[in-house]
C-alpha positions as CSV (number, residue, x, y, z in Angstrom):
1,X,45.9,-5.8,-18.2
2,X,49.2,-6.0,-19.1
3,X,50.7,-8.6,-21.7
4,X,52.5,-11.3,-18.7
5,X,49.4,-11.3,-17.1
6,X,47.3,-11.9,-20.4
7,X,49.8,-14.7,-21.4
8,X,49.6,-16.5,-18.2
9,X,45.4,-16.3,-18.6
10,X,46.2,-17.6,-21.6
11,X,47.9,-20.9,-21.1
12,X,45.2,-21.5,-18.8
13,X,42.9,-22.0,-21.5
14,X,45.4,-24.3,-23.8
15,X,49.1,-25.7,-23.5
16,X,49.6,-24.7,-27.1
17,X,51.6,-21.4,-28.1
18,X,49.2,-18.7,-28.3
19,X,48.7,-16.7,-32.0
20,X,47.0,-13.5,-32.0
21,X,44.7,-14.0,-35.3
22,X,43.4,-10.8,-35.6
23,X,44.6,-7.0,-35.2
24,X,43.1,-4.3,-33.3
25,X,40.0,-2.8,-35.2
26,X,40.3,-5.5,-38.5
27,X,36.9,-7.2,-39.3
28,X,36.2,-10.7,-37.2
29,X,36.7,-13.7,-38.4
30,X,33.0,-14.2,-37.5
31,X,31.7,-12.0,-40.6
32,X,33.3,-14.0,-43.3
33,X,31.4,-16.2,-45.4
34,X,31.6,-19.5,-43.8
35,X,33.4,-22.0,-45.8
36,X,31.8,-25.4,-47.2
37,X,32.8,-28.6,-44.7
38,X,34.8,-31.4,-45.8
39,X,32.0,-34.4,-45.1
40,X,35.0,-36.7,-43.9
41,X,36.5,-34.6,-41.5
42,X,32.8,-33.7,-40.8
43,X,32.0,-37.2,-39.9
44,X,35.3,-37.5,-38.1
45,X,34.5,-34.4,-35.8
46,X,31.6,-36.0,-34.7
47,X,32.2,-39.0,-33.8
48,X,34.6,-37.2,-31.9
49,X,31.4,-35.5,-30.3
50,X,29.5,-38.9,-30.3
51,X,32.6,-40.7,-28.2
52,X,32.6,-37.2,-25.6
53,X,36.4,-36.4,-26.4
54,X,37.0,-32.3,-25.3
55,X,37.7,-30.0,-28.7
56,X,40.8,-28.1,-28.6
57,X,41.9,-24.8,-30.1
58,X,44.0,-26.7,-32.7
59,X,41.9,-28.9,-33.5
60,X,39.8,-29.0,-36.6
61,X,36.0,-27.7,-35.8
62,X,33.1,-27.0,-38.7
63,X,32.3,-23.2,-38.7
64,X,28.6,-23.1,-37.4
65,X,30.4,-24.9,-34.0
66,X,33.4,-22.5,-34.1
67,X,30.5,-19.5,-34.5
68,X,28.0,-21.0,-31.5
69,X,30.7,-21.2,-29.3
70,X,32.0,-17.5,-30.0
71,X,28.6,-16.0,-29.8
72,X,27.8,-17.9,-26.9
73,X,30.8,-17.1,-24.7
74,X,31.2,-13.4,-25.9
75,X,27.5,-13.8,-24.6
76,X,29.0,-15.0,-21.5
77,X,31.8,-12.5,-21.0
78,X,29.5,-9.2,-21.6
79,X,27.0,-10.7,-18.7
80,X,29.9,-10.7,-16.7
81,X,31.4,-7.4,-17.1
82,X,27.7,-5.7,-17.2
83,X,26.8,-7.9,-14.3
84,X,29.2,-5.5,-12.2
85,X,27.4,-2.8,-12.9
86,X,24.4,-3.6,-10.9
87,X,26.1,-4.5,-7.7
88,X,29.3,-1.9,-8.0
89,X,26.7,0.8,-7.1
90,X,26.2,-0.9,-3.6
91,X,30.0,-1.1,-2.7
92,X,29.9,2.2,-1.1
93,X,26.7,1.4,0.6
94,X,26.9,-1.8,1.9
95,X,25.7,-1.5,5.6
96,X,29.0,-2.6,7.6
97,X,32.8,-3.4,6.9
98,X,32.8,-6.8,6.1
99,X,29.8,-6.5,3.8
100,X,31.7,-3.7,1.3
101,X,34.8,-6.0,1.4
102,X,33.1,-9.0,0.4
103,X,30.7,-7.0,-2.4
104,X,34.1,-5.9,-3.9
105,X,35.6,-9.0,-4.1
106,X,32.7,-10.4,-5.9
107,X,32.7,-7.3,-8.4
108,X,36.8,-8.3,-8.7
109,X,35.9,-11.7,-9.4
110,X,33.3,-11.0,-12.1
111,X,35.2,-8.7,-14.0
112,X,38.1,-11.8,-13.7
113,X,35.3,-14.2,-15.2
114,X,34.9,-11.9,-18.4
115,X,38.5,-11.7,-19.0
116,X,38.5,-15.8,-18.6
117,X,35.8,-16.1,-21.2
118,X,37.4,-12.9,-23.5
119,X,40.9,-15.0,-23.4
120,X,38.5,-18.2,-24.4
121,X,36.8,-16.8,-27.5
122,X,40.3,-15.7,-28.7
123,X,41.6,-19.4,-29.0
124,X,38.8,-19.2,-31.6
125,X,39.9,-16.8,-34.3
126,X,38.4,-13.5,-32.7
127,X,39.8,-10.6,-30.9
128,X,38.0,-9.4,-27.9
129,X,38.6,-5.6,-28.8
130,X,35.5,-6.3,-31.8
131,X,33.3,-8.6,-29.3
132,X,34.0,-5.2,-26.9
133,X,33.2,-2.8,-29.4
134,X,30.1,-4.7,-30.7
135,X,28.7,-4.9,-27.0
136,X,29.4,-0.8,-26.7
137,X,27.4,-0.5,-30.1
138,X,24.5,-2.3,-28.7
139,X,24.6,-5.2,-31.3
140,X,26.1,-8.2,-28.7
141,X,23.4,-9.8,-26.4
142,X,24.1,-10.4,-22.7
143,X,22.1,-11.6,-19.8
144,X,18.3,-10.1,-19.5
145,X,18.8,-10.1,-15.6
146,X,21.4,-7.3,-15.6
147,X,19.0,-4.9,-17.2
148,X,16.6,-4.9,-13.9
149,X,17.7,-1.9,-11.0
150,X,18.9,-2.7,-7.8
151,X,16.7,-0.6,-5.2
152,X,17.6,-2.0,-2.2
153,X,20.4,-3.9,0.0
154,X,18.7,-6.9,0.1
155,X,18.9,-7.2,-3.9
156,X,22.6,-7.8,-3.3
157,X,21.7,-11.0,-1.4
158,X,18.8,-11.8,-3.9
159,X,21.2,-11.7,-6.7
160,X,24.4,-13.5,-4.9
161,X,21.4,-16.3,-4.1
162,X,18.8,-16.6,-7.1
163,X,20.8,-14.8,-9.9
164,X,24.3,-16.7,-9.2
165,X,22.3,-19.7,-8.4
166,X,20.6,-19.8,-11.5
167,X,24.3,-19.4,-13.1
168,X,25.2,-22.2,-11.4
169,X,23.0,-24.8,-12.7
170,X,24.2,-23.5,-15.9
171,X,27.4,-23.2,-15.7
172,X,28.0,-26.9,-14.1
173,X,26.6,-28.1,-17.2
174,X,29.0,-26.0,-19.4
175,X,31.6,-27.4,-17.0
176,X,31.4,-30.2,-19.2
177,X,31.3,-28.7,-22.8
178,X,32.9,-30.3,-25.5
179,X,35.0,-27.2,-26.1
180,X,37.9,-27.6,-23.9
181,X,38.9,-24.2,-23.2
182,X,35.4,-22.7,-21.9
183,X,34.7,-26.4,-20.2
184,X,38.1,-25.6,-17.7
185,X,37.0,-22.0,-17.4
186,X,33.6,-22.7,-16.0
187,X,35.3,-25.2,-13.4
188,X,37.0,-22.3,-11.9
189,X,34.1,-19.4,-12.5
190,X,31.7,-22.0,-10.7
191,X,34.1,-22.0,-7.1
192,X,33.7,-18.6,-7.1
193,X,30.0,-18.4,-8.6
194,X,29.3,-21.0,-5.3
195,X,31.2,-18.7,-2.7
196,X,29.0,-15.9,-4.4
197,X,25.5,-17.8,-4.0
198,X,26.7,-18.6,-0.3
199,X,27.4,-14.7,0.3
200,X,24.8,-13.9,-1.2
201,X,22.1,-16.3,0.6
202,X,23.3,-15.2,3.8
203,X,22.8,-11.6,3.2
204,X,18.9,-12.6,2.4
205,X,19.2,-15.0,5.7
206,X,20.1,-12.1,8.1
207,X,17.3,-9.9,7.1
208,X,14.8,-12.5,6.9
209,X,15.6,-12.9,10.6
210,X,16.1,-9.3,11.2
211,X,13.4,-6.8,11.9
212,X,10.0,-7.1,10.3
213,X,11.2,-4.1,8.0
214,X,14.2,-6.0,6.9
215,X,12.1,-9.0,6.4
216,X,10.1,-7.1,4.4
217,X,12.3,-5.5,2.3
218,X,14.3,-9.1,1.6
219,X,10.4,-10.3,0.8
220,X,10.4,-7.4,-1.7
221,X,13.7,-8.0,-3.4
222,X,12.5,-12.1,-4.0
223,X,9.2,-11.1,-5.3
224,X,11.2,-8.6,-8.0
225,X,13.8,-11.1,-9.2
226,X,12.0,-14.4,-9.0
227,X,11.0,-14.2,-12.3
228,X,13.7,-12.8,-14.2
229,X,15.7,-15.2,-12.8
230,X,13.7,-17.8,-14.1
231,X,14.4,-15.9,-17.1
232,X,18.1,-16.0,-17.2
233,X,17.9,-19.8,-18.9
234,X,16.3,-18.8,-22.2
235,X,13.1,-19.6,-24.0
236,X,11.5,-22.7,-23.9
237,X,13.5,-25.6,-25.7
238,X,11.2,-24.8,-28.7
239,X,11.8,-21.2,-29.2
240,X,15.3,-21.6,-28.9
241,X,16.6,-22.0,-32.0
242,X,20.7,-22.5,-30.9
243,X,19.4,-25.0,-28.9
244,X,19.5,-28.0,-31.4
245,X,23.5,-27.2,-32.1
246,X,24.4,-26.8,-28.7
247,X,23.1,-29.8,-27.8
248,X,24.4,-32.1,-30.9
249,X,27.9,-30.7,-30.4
250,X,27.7,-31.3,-26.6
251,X,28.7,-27.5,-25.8
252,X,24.8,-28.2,-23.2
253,X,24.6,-31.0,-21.8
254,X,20.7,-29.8,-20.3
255,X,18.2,-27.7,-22.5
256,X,16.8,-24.4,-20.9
257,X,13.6,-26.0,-19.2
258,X,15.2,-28.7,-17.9
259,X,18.2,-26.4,-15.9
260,X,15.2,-24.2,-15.0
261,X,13.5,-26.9,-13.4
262,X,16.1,-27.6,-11.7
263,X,17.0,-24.4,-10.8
264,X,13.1,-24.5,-9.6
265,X,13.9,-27.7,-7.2
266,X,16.9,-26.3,-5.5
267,X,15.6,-23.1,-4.7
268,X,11.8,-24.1,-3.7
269,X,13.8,-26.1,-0.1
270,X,16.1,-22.8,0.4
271,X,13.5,-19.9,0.7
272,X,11.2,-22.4,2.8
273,X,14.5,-22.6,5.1
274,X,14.7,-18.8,5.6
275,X,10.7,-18.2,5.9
276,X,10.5,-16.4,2.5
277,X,7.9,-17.0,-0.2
278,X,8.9,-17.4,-3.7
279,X,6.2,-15.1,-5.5
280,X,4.0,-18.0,-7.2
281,X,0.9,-19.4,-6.4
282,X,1.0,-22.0,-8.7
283,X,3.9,-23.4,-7.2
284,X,3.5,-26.9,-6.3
285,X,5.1,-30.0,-5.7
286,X,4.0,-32.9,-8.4
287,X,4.2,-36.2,-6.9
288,X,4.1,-37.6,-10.5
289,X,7.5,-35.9,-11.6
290,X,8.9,-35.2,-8.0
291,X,9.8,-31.3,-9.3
292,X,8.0,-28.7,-8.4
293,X,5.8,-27.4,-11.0
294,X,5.5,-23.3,-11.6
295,X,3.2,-20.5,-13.1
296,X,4.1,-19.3,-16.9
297,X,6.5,-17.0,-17.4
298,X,6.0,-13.4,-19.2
299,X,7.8,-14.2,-22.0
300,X,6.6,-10.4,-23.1
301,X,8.8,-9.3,-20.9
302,X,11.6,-11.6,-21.7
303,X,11.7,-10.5,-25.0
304,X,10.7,-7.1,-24.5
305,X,14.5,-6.9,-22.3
306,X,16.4,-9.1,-24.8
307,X,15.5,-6.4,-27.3
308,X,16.9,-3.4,-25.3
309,X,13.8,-2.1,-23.6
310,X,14.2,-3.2,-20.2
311,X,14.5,-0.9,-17.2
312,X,17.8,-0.4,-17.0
313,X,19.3,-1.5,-20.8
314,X,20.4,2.2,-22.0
315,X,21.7,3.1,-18.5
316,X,24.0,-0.1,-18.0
317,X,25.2,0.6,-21.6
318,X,25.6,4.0,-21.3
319,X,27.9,3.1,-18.4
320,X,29.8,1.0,-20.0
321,X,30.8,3.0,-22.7
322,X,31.6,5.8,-20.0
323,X,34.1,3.2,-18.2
324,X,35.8,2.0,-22.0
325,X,36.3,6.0,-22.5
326,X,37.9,6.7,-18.9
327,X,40.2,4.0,-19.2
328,X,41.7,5.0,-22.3
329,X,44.5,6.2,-20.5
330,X,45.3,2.8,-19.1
331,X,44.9,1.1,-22.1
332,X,47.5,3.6,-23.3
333,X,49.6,3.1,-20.7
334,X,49.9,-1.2,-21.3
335,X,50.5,-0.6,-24.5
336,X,53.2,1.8,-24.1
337,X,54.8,-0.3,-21.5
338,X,54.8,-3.4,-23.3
339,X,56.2,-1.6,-26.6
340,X,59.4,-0.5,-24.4
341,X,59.6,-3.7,-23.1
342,X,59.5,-5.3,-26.0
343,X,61.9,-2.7,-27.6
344,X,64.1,-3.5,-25.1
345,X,63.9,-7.5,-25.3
346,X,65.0,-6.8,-28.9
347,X,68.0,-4.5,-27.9
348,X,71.4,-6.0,-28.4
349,X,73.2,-7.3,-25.1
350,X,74.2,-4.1,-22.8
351,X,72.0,-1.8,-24.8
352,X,70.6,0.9,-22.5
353,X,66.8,0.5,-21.6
């Protein structure tokens, strides 16, 4: 992207001049030894937290916040740009017109949340060329769900619907985190997250009516991603261990199990309405609790994808790193444009270009 464009991401995040804080290739900020907090402007910080005021760039943070919120979002980006990856192989095979227009809109808008969230973690100190390069080397985390195969078109539906709806309930929360710049970054992601889930929904909604063999095959794709997508929300609250931070400093407002559950809620009401059957036979409605109550998950498998052995984990990295290579050349290209540019900025008055 070139450097206007960049700039004008930027003061989206924060109405303060943007500094660049690290150079392409240096060693993150993340990796230094984290320095010892002053207890008063500990205090001060939060109570800042306690009365719900937003964090800003400027502002003074302790290093383990600064940290969750840079592993966290470079979290968020990577899901994002891998989360392309799944659905870009359907573009040329979506079944009509309108279906390939509005999958590659969807893949456009994904790769514009990543750059959102890149653009975020750089108010923090960090360049996104070492969060890149550490999710190329295999040693950043992103979502579980991206490392499962899409074998049919219904699975495009079943992701716009479950997957983005599970974002959803997750990202509304982060819509209110107390770190300013990712908080007004979800408010936009989630418009488009919600236009996703509805695209999505009514792909699964037109086979479901279809033919028997298209209802069976969107049967199919909901009894393959049901789980994972339960999934996407993390371990239970006690095997988290981020989860006690995130939640002090306000950055989640919800722990995992209960966004799950309400993830659960939602969703239970929406397959009923299309005559699918979410793939649990413990699933059932507590009158205690009013939620509906679900069958363990396999947190085996959860942890087994987490740790890079999931279907499709060396394949969607493996493409990545294909794409960073190929677009070199671009990346070249910016940069060369943006040096002549500046060059020329810095040219005295009737200079030739």
């Amino acid at each position: 992207m070139g450097g206007a464009a960049c700039e004008r991401v930027r003061w989206y995040f924060t109405d303060m001049p943007y500094e660049i804080h690290e150079k392409k290739g240096s060693q993150p900020k993340d990796k230094a030894p984290a320095p010892a907090e002053d207890p008063k402007r500990l205090a001060e910080f939060e109570a800042r937290i306690a009365r719900d005021e937003t964090i800003e760039p400027k502002d003074w943070m302790p290093e383990r916040y600064r940290r969750q919120l840079v592993r966290m979002m470079s979290q968020h980006a990577h899901s994002e740009v891998v989360g392309m990856l799944p659905e870009g192989n359907w573009i040329t095979r979506a079944p009509t017109l309108r279906r390939k227009m509005g999958l590659l809109a969807k893949v456009q808008d994904e790769a514009g949340h990543g750059l959102y969230i890149y653009c975020g973690t750089e108010t923090l100190g960090v360049d996104r060329h070492d969060l890149i390069v550490q999710l190329l080397n295999g040693t950043a985390k992103y979502s579980s769900i991206f490392n499962y195969p899409t074998l049919s078109w219904a699975d495009i539906g079943t992701i716009g619907w479950l997957v983005d709806g599970a974002a959803i309930v997750n990202q509304t929360m982060l819509a209110k985190a107390s770190y300013g710049p990712y908080a007004r970054a979800m408010v936009r992601i989630c418009k488009e997250e919600n236009f996703h889930k509805r695209q999505g929904y009514e792909i699964v909604a037109t086979l479901a009516r279809g033919t028997p063999a298209q209802k069976a095959m969107a049967q199919d794709s909901v009894n393959r991603w049901w789980w994972p997508s339960l999934m996407m929300f993390g371990p239970h609250d006690k095997d988290s261990p981020n989860s006690g931070d995130l939640s002090k400093w306000g950055i989640k407002r919800k722990s995992n199990d209960e966004l799950r559950q309400r993830f659960v809620n939602l969703t239970v009401a929406q397959a009923k309405a299309i005559d699918l059957t979410l793939p649990d036979p413990e699933l059932r409605f507590n009158e205690t609790t009013k939620d509906w109550d679900f069958g363990a998950i396999d947190w085996d498998e959860f942890w087994r994808v987490v740790g890079g052995d999931g279907p499709c984990n060396r394949e969607r990295l493996a493409a990545r790193r294909k794409a960073h290579d190929d677009g070199a050349w671009v990346r070249a290209a910016a940069e060369a444009h943006a040096a002549k540019h500046a060059a020329h900025r810095g040219a005295p008055s009737g200079a030739a270009a």
